[in-house]
KEKE-3310 file (N, C-alpha, C; in steps of 0.2 Angstrom, whole numbers, plus 5000, padded with zeros to 4 digits):
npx = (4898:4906:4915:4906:4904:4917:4918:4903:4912:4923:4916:4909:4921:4928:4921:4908:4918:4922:4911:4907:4903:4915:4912:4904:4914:4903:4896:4889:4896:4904:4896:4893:4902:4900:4885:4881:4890:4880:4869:4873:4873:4858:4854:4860:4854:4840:4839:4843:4832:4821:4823:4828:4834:4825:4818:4828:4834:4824:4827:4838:4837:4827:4838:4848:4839:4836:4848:4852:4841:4840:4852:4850:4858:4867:4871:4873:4882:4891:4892)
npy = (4527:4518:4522:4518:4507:4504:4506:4497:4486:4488:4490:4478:4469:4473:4474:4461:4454:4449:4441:4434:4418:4407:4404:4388:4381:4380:4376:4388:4396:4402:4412:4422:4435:4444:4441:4451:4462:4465:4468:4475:4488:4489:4492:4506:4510:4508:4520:4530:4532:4533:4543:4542:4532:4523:4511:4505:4501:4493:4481:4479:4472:4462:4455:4451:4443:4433:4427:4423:4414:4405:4395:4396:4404:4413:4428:4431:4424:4430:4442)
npz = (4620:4621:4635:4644:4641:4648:4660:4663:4664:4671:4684:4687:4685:4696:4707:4707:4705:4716:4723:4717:4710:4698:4684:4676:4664:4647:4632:4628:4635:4626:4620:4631:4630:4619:4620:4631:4630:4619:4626:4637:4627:4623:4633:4634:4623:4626:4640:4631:4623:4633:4641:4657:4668:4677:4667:4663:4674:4679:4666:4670:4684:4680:4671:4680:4691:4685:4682:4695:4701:4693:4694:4708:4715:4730:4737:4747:4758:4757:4762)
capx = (4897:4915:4915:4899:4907:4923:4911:4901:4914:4926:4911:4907:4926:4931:4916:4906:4920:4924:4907:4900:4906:4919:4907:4909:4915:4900:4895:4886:4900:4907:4894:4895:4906:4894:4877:4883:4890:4876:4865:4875:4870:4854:4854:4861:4848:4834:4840:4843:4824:4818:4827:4826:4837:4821:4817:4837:4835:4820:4828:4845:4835:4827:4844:4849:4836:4836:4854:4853:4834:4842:4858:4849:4865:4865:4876:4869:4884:4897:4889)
capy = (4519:4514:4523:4514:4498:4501:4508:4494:4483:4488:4490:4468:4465:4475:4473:4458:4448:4447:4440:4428:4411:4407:4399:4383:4382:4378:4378:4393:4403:4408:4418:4427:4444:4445:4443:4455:4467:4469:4469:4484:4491:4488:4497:4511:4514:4509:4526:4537:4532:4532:4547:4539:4525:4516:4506:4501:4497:4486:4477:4475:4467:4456:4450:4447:4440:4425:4423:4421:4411:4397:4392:4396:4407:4418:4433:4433:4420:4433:4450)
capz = (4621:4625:4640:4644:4642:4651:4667:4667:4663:4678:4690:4686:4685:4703:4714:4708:4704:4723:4725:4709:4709:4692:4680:4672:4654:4642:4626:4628:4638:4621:4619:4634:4630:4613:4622:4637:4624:4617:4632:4639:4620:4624:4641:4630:4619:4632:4642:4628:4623:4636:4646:4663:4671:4676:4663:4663:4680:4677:4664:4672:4688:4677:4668:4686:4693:4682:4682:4704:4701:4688:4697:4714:4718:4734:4739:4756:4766:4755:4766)
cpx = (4903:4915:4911:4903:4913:4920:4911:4907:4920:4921:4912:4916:4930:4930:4911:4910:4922:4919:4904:4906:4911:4914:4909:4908:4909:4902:4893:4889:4903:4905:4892:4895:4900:4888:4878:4885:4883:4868:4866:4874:4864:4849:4853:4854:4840:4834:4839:4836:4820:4821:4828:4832:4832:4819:4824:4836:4832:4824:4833:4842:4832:4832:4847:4846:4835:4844:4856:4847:4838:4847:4857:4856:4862:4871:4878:4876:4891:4896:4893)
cpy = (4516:4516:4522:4507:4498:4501:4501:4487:4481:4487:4482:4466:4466:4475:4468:4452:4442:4441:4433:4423:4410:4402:4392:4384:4377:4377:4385:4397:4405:4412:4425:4435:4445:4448:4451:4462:4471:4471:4477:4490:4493:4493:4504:4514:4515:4517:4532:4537:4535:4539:4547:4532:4518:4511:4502:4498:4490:4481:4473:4470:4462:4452:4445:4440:4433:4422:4421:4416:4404:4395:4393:4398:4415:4420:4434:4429:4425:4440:4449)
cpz = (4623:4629:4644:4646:4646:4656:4666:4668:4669:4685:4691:4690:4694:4708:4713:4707:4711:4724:4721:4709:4700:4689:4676:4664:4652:4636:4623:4630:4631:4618:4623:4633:4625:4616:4626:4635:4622:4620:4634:4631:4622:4630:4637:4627:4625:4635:4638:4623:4627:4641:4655:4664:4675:4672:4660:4671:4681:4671:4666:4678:4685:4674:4673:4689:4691:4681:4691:4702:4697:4690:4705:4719:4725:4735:4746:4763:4764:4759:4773)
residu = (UNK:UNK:UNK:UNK:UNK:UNK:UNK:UNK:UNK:UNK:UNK:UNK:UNK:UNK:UNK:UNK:UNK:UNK:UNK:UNK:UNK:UNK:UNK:UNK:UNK:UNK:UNK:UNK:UNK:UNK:UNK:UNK:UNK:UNK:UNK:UNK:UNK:UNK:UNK:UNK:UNK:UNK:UNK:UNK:UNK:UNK:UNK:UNK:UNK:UNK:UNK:UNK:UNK:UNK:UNK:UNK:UNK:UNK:UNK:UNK:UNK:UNK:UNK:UNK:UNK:UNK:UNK:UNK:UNK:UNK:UNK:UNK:UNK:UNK:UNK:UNK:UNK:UNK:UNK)
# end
């Protein structure tokens, strides 16, 4: 599970940092690392249930999905 998290944690930090806007500080960003944490937990178990990376993929597109859809963020002028 820690090797898990350092993975996903380099993958966000090395190649989407390039890409994602710096967020503004909330209220809510200190929940952040926690939520995210235990997302990629989540992930975990989803796969080792499920023995498949689909239903990790669907869910991770959905996480996405709503965080480009609600701040109407594109990738698209960074390609």
């Amino acid at each position: 599970m820690l090797l898990l998290l350092v993975l996903a944690g380099l993958i966000h930090a090395l190649f989407w940092a390039k890409f994602l806007p710096i967020a503004e500080p909330t209220e809510l960003t200190r929940f952040s690392i926690p939520l995210n944490l235990g997302l990629t937990g989540a992930y975990y178990w989803l796969y080792r249930r499920s023995g498949s990376m689909w239903p990790v993929f669907v869910v991770h597109f959905l996480v996405d999905a709503q965080l480009v859809w609600i701040p109407q963020y594109s990738i698209l002028p960074d390609i």
